[in-house]
N, CA and C atoms as a LAMMPS dump frame, in Angstrom:
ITEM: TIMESTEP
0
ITEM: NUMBER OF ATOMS
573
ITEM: BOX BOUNDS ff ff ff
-5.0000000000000000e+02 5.0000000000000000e+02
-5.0000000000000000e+02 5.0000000000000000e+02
-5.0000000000000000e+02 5.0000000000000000e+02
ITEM: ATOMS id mol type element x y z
1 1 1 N 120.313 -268.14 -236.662
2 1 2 C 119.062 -267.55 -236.219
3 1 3 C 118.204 -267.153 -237.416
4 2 1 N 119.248 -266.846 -238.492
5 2 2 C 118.168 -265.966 -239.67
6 2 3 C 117.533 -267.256 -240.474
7 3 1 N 118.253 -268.853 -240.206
8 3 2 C 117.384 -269.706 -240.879
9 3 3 C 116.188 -269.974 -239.822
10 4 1 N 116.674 -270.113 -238.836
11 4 2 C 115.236 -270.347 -238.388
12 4 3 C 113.739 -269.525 -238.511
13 5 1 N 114.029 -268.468 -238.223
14 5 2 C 113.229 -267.416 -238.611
15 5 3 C 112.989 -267.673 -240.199
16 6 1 N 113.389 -267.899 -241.035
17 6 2 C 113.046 -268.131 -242.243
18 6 3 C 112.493 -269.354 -242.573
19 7 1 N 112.571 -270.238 -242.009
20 7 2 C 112.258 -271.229 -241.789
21 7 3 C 110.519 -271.534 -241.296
22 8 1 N 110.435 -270.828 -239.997
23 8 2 C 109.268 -270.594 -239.109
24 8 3 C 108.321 -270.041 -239.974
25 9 1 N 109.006 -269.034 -240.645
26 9 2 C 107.729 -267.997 -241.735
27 9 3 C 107.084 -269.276 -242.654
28 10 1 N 107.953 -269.862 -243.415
29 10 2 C 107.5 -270.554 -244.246
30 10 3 C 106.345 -271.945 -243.487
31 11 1 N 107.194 -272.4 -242.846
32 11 2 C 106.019 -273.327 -241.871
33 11 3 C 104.5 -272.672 -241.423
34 12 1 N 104.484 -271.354 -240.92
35 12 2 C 103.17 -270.907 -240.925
36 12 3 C 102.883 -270.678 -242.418
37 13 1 N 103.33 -269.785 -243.028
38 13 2 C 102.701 -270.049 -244.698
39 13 3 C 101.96 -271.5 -244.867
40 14 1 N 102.6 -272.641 -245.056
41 14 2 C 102.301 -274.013 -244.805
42 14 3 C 100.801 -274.283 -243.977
43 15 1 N 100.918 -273.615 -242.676
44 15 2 C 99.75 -273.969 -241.76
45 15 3 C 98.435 -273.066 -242.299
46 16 1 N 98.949 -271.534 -242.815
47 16 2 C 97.63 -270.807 -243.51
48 16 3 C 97.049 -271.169 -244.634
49 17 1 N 97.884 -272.022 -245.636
50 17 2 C 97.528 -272.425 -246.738
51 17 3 C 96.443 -273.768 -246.613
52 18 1 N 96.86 -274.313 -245.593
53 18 2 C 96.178 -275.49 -245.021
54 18 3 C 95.014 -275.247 -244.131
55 19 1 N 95.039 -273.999 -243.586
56 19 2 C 93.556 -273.528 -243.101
57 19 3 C 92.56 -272.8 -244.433
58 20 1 N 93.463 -272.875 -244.963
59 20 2 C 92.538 -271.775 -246.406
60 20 3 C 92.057 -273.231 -247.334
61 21 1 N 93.222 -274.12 -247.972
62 21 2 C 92.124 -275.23 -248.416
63 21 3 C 91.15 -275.84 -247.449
64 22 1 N 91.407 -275.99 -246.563
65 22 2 C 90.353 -276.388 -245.385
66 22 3 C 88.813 -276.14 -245.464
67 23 1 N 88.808 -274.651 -245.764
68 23 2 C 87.726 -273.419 -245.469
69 23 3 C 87.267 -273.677 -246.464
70 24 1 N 87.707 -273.432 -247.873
71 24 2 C 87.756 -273.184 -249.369
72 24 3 C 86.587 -274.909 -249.748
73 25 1 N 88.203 -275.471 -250.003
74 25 2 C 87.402 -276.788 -250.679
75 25 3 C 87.123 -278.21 -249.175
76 26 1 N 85.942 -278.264 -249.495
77 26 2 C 84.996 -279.142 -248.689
78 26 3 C 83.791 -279.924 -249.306
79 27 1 N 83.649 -280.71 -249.797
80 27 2 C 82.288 -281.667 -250.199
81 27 3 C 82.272 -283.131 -249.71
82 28 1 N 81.034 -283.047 -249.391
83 28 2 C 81.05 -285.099 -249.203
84 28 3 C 81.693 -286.028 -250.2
85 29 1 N 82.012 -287.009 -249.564
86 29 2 C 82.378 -288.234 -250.979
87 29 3 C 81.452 -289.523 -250.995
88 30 1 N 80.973 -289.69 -249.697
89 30 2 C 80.736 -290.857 -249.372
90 30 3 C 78.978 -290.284 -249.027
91 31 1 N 77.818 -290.84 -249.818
92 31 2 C 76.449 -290.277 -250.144
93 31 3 C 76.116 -290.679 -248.433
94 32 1 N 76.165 -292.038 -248.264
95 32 2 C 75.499 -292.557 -247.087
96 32 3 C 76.198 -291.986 -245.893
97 33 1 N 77.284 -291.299 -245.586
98 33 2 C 77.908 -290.326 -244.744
99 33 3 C 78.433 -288.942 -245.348
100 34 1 N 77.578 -287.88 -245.506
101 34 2 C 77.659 -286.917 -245.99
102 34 3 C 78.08 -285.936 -245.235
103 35 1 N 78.555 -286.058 -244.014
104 35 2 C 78.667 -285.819 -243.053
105 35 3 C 80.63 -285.496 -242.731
106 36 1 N 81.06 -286.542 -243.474
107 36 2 C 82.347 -286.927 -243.788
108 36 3 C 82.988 -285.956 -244.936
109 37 1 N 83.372 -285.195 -245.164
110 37 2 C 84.271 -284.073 -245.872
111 37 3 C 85.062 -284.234 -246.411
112 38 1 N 85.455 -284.223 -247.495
113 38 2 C 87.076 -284.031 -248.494
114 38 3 C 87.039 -283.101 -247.895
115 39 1 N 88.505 -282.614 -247.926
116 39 2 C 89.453 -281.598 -247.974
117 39 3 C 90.714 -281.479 -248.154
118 40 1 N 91.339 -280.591 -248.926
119 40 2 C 92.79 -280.809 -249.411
120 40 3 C 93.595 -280.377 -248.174
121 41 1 N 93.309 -280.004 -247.024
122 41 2 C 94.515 -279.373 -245.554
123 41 3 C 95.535 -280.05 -245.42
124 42 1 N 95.609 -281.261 -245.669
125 42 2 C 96.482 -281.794 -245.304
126 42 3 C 98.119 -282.26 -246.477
127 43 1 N 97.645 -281.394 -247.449
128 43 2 C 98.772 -281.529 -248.211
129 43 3 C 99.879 -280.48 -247.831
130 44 1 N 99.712 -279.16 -247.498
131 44 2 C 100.471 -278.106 -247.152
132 44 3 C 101.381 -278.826 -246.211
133 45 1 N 100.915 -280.157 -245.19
134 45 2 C 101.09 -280.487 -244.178
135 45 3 C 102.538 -281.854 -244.793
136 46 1 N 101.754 -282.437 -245.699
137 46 2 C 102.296 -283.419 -246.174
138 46 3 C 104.185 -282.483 -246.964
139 47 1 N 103.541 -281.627 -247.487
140 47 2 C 104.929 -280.874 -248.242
141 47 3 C 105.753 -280.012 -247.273
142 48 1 N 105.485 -279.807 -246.047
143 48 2 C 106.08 -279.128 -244.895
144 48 3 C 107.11 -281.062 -244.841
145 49 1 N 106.498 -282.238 -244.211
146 49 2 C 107.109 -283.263 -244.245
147 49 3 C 108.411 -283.13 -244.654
148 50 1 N 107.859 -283.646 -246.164
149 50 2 C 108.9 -283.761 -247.056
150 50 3 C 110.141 -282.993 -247.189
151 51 1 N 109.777 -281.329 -246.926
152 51 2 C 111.026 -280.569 -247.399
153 51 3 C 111.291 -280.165 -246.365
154 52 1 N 110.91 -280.466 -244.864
155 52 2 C 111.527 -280.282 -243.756
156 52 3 C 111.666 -281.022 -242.471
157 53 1 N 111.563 -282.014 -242.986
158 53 2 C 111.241 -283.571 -241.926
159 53 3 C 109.79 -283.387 -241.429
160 54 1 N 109.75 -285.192 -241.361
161 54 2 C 108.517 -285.352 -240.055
162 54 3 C 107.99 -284.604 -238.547
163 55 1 N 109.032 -284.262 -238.183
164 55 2 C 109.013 -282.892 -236.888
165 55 3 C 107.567 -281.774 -237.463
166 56 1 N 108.503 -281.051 -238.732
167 56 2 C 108.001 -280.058 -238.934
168 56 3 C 106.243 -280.29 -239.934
169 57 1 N 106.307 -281.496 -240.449
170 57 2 C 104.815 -281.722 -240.594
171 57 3 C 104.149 -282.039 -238.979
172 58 1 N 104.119 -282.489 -238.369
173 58 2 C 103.3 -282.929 -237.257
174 58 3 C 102.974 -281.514 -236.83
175 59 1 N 104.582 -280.635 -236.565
176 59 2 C 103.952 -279.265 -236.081
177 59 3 C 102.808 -278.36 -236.835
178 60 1 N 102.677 -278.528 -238.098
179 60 2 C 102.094 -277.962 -239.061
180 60 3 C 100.546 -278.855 -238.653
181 61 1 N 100.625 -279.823 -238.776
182 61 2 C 99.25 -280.853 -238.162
183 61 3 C 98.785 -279.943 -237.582
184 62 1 N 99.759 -280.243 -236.12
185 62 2 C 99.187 -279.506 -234.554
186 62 3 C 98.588 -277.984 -234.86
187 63 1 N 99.594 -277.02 -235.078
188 63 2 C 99.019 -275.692 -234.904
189 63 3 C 97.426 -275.913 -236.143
190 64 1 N 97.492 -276.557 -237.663
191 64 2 C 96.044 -276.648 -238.058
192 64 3 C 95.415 -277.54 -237.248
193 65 1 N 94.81 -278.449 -236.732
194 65 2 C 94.509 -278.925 -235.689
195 65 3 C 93.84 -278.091 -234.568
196 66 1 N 94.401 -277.101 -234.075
197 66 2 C 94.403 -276.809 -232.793
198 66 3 C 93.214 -275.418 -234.001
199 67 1 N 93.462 -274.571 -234.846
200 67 2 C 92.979 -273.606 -235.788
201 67 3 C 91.535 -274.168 -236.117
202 68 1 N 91.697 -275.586 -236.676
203 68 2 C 89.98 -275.866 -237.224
204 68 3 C 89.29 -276.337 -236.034
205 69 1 N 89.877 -276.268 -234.808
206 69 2 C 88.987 -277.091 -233.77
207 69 3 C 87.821 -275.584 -233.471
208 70 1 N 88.765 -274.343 -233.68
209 70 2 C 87.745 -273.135 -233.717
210 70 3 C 87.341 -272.416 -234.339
211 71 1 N 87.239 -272.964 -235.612
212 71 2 C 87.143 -272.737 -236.931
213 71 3 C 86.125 -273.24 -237.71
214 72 1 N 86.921 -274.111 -238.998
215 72 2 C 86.242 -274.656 -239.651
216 72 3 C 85.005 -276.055 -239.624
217 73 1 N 86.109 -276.33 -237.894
218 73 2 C 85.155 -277.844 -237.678
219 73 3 C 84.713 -277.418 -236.01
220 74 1 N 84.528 -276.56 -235.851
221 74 2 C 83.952 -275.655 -234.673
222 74 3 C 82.824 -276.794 -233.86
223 75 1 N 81.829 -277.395 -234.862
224 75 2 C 81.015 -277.903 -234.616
225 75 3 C 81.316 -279.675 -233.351
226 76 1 N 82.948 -280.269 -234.268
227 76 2 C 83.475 -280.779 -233.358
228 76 3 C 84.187 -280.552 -232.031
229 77 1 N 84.707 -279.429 -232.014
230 77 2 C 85.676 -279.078 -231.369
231 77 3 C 86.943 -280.023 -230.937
232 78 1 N 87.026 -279.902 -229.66
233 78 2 C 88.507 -280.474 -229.529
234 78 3 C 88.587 -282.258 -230.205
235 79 1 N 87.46 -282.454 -230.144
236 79 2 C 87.148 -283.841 -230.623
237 79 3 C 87.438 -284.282 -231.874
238 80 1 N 87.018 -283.258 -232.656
239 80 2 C 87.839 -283.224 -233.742
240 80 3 C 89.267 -282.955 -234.339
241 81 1 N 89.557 -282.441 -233.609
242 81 2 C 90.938 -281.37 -233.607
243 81 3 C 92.228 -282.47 -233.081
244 82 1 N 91.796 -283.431 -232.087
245 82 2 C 92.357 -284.756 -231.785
246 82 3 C 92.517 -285.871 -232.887
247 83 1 N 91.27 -286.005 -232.888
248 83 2 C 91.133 -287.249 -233.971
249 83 3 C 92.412 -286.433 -235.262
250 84 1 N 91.845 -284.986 -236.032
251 84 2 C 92.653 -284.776 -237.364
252 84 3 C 93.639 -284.984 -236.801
253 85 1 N 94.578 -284.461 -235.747
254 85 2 C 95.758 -284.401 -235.312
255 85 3 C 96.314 -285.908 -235.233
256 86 1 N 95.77 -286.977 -234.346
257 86 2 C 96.23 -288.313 -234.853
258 86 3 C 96.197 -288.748 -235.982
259 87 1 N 95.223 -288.504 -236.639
260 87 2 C 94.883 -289.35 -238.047
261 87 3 C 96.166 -288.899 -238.958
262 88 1 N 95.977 -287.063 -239.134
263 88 2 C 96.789 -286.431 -240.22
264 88 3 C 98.033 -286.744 -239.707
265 89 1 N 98.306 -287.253 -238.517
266 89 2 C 99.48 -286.764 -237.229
267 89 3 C 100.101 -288.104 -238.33
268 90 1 N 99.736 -289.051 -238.229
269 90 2 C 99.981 -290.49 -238.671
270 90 3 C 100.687 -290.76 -240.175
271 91 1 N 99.554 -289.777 -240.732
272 91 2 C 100.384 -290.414 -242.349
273 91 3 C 100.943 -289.074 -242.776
274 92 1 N 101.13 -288.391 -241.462
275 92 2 C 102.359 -287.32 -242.049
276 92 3 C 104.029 -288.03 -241.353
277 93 1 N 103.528 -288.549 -240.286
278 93 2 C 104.873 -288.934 -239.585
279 93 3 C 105.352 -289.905 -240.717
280 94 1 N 104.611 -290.821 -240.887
281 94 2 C 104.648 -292.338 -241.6
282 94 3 C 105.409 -291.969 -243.021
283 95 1 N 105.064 -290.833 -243.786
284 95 2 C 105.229 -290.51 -244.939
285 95 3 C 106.388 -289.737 -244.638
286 96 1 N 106.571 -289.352 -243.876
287 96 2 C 107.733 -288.097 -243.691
288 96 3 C 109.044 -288.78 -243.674
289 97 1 N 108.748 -290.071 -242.517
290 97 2 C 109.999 -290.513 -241.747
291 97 3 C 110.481 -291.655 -242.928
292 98 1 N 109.39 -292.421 -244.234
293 98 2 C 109.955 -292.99 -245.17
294 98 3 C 110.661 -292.316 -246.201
295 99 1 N 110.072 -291.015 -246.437
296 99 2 C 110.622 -290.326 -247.732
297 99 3 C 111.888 -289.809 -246.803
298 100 1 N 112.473 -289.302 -245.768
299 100 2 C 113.661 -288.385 -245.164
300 100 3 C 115.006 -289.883 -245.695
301 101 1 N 114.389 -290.973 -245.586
302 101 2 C 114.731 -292.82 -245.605
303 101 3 C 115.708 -292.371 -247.019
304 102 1 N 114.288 -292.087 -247.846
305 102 2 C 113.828 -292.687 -249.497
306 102 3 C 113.833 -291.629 -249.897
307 103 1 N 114.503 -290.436 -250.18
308 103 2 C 114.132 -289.572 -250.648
309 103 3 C 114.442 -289.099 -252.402
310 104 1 N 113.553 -290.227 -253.135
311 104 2 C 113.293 -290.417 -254.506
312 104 3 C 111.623 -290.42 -254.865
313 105 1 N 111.323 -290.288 -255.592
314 105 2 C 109.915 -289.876 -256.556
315 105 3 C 109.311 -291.83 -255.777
316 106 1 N 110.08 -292.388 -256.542
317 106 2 C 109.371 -294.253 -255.71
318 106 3 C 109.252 -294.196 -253.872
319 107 1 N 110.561 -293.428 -253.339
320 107 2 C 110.366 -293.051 -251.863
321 107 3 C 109.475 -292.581 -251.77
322 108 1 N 109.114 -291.149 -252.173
323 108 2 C 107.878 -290.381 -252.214
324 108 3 C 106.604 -291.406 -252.094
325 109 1 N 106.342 -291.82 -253.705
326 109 2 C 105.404 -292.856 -253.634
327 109 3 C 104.895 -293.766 -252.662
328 110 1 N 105.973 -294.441 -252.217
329 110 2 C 106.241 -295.465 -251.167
330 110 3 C 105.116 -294.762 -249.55
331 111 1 N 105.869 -293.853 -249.386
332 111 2 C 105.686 -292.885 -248.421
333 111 3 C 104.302 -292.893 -247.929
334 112 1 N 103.421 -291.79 -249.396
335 112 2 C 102.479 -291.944 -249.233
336 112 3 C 101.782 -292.513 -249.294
337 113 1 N 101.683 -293.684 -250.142
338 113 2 C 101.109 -295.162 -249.508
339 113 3 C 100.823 -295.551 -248.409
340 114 1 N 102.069 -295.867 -247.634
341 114 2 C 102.055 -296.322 -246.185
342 114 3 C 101.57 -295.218 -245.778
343 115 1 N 101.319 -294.02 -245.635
344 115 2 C 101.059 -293.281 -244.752
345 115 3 C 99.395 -292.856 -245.123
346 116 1 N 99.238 -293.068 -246.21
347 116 2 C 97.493 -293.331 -246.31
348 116 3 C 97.027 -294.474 -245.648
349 117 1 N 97.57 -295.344 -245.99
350 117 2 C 97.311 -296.92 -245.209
351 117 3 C 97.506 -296.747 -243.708
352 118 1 N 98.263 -296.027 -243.202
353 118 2 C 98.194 -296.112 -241.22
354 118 3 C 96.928 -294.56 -241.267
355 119 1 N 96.62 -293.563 -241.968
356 119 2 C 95.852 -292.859 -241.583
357 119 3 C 94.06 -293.854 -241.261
358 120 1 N 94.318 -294.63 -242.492
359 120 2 C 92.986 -295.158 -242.956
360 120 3 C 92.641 -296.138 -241.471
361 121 1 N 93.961 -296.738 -240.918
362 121 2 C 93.882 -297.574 -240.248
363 121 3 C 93.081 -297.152 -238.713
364 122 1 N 94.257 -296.183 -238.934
365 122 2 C 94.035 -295.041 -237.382
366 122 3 C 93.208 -294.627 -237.338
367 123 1 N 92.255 -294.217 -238.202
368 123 2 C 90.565 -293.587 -238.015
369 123 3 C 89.25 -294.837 -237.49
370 124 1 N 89.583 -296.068 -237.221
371 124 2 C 88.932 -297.297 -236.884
372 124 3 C 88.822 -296.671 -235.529
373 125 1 N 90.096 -297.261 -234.788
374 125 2 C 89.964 -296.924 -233.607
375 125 3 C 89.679 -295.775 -233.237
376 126 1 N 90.102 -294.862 -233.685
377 126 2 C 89.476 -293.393 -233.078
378 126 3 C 88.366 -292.836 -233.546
379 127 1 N 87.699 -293.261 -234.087
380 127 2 C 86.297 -293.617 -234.297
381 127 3 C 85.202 -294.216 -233.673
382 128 1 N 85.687 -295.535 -233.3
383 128 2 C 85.124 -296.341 -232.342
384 128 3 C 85.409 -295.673 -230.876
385 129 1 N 86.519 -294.882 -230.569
386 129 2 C 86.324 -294.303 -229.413
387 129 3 C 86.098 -293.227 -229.547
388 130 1 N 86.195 -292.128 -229.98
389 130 2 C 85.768 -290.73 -230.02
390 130 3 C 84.268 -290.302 -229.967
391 131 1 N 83.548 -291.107 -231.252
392 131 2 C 82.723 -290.92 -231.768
393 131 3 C 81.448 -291.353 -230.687
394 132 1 N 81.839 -292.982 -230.477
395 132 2 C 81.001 -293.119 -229.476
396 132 3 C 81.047 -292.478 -227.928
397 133 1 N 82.295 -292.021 -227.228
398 133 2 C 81.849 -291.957 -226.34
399 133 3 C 82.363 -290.1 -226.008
400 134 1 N 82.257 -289.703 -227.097
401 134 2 C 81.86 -288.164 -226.94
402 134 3 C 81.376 -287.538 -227.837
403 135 1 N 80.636 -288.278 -228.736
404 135 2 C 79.865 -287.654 -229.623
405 135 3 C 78.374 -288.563 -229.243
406 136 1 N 78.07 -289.249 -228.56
407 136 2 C 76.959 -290.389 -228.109
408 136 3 C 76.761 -291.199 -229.183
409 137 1 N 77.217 -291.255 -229.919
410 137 2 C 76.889 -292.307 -231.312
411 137 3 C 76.693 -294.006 -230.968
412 138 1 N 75.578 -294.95 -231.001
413 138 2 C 76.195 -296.036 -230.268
414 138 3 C 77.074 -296.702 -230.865
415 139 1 N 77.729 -297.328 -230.056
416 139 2 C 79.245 -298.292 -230.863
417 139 3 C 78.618 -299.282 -231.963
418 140 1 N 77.291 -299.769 -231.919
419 140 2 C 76.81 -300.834 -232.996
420 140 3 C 76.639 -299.826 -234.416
421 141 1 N 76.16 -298.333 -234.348
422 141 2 C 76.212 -297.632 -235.543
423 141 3 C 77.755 -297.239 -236.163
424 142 1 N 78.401 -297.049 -235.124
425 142 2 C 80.35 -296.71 -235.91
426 142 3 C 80.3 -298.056 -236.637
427 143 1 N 80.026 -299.161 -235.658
428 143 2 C 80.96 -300.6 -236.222
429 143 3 C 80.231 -300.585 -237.496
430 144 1 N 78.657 -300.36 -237.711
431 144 2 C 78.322 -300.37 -238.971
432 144 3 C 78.817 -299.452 -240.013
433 145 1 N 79.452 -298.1 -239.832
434 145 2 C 80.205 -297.459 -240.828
435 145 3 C 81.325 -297.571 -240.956
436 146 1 N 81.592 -298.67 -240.79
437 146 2 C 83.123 -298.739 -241.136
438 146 3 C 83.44 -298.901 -241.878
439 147 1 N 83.49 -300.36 -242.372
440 147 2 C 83.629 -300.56 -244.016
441 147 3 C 82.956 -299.963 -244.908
442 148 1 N 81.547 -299.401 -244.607
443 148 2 C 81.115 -298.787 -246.159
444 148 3 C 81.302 -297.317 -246.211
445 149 1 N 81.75 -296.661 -245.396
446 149 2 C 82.076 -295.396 -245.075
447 149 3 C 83.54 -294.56 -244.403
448 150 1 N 83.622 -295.273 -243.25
449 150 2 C 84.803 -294.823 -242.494
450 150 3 C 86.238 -294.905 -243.488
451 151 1 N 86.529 -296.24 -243.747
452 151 2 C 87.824 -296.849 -244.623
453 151 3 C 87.867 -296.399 -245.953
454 152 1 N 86.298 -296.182 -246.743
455 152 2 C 86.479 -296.084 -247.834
456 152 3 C 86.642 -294.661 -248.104
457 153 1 N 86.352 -293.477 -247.337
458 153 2 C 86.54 -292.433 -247.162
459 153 3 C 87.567 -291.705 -246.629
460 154 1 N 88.811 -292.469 -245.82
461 154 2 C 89.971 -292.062 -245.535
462 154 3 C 90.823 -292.305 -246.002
463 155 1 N 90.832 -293.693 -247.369
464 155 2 C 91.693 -294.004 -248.387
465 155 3 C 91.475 -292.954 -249.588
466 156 1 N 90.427 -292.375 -249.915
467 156 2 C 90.203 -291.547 -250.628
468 156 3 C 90.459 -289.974 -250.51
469 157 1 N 90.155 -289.895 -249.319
470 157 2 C 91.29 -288.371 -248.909
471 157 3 C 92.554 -288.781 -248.945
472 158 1 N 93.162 -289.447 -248.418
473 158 2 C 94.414 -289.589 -248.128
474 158 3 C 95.158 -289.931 -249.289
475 159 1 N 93.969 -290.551 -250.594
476 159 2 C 94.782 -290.688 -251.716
477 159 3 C 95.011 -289.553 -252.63
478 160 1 N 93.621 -288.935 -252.548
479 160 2 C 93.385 -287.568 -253.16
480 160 3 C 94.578 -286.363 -252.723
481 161 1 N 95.112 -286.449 -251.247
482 161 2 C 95.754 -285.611 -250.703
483 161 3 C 97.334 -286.436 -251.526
484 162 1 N 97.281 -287.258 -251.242
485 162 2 C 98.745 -288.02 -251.657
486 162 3 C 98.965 -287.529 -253.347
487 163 1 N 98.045 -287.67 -253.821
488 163 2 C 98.092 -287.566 -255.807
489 163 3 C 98.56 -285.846 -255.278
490 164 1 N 97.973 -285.055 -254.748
491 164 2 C 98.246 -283.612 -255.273
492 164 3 C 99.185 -282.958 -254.414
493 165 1 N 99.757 -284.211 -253.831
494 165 2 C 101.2 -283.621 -252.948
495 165 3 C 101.724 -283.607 -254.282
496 166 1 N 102.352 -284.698 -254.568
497 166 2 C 103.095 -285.483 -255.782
498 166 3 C 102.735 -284.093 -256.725
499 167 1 N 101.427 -283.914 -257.113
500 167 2 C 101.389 -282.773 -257.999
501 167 3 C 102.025 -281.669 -258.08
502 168 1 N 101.935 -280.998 -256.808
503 168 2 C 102.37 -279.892 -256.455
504 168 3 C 103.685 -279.584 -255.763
505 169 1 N 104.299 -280.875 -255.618
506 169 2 C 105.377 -280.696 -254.77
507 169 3 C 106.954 -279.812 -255.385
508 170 1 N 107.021 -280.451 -256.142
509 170 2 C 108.22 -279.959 -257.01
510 170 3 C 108.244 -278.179 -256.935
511 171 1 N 106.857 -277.987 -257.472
512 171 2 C 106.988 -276.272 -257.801
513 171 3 C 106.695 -275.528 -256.323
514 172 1 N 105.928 -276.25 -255.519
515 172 2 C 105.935 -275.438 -254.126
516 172 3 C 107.256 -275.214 -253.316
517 173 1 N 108.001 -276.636 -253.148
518 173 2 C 109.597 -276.6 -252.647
519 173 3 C 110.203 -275.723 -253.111
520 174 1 N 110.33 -275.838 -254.982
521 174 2 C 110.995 -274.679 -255.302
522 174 3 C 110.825 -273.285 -254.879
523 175 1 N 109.322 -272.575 -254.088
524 175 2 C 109.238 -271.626 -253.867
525 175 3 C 109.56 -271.258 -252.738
526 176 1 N 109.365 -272.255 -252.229
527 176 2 C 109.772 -272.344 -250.59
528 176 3 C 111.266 -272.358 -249.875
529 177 1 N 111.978 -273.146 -251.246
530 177 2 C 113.596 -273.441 -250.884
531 177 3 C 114.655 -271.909 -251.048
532 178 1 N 113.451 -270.724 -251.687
533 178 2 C 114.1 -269.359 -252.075
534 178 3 C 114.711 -268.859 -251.197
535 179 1 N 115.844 -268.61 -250.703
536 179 2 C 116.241 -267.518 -249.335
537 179 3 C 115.882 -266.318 -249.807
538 180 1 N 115.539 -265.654 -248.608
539 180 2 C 115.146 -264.142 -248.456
540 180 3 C 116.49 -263.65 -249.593
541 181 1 N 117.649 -263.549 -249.511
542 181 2 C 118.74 -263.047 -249.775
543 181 3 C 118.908 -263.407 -251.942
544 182 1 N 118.561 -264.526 -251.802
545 182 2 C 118.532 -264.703 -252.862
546 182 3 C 117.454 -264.034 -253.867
547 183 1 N 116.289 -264.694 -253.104
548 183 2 C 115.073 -263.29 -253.905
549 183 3 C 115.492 -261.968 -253.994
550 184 1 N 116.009 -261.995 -253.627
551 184 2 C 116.565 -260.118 -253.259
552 184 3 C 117.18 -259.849 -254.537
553 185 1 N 118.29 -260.698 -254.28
554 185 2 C 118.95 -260.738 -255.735
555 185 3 C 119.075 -260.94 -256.971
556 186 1 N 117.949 -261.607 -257.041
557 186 2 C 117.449 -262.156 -258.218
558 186 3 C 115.94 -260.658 -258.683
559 187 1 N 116 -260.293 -257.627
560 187 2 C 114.649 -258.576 -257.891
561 187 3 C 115.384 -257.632 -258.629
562 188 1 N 116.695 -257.651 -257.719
563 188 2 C 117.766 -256.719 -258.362
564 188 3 C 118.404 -256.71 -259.604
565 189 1 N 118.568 -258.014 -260.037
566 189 2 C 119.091 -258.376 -261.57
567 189 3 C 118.199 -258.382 -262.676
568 190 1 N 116.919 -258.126 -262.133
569 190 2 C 115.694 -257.811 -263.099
570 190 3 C 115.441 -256.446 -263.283
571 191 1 N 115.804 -256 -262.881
572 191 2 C 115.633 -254.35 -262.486
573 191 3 C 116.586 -253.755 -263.847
């Protein structure tokens, strides 16, 4: 019981950290869709993956997901909150379920590759349907942002997010892998 609970804490840590880059860092990438946002959220999401299976990233997705739909991307709402949830849902599963496989620095690599590559993929279609038929956009303007906007803008988050998993991963796990019991002990021997 006391891992789970220890466990759970850290997974929301994971989901607040991922609503806070969310909030925090945001800019366009793509001039002719400015509209379209970097944001780092989805790495907290990506390192939940890794150091606790694919399960526990998707959940981390979902609850941010379900947070920026009344939040940060308010303006979409559930529409949005769907789409991140498939998209992020995708190259967290994809990345999760190769590295749990592969679990080496080339696994890693591997991982997020494929799992940028099915996010990038997965934003076509849910684009072409979301966009047009609950955001009114007509389907001849999506099909026109696709290639110069849609693809080239979800390989670039997803790569940007992938480089600063890899960055950050090592020293976040380590903070994360601490048991309550052990910090304890390690306060006490400093003392």
């Amino acid at each position: 019981m006391n891992y789970d609970v220890n466990k759970l804490v850290k997974l929301a840590l994971l989901c607040a950290l991922s609503i806070l880059l969310m909030m925090v860092i945001r800019f366009p990438v793509i001039p002719s869709a400015p509209f379209l946002e970097y944001e780092p959220g989805d790495v907290p999401a990506l390192i939940g993956a890794f150091l606790y299976g694919p399960a526990a990233g998707l959940l981390i997705t979902a609850v941010v997901s379900l947070i920026q739909a009344f939040t940060v991307s308010a303006s979409s709402g559930w529409i949005g909150a769907v789409m991140h949830l498939i998209a992020t849902g995708t190259m967290v599963l994809v990345a999760g379920l190769i590295y749990k496989r592969f679990h080496t620095l080339k696994g890693a690599a591997v991982a997020l590759v494929a799992g940028t590559i099915g996010m990038t993929l997965m934003m076509i279609p849910l684009n072409l349907y979301f966009t047009t038929k609950f955001l009114g956009v007509p389907v001849e303007a999506v099909k026109a942002m696709i290639v110069p906007a849609i693809i080239p803008f979800n390989l670039i988050k997803a790569s940007a997010n992938s480089a600063l998993t890899v960055l950050v991963y090592k020293s976040v796990a380590k903070i994360l892998r601490i048991e309550p019991a052990a910090a304890a002990n390690e306060v006490h021997q400093h003392e």
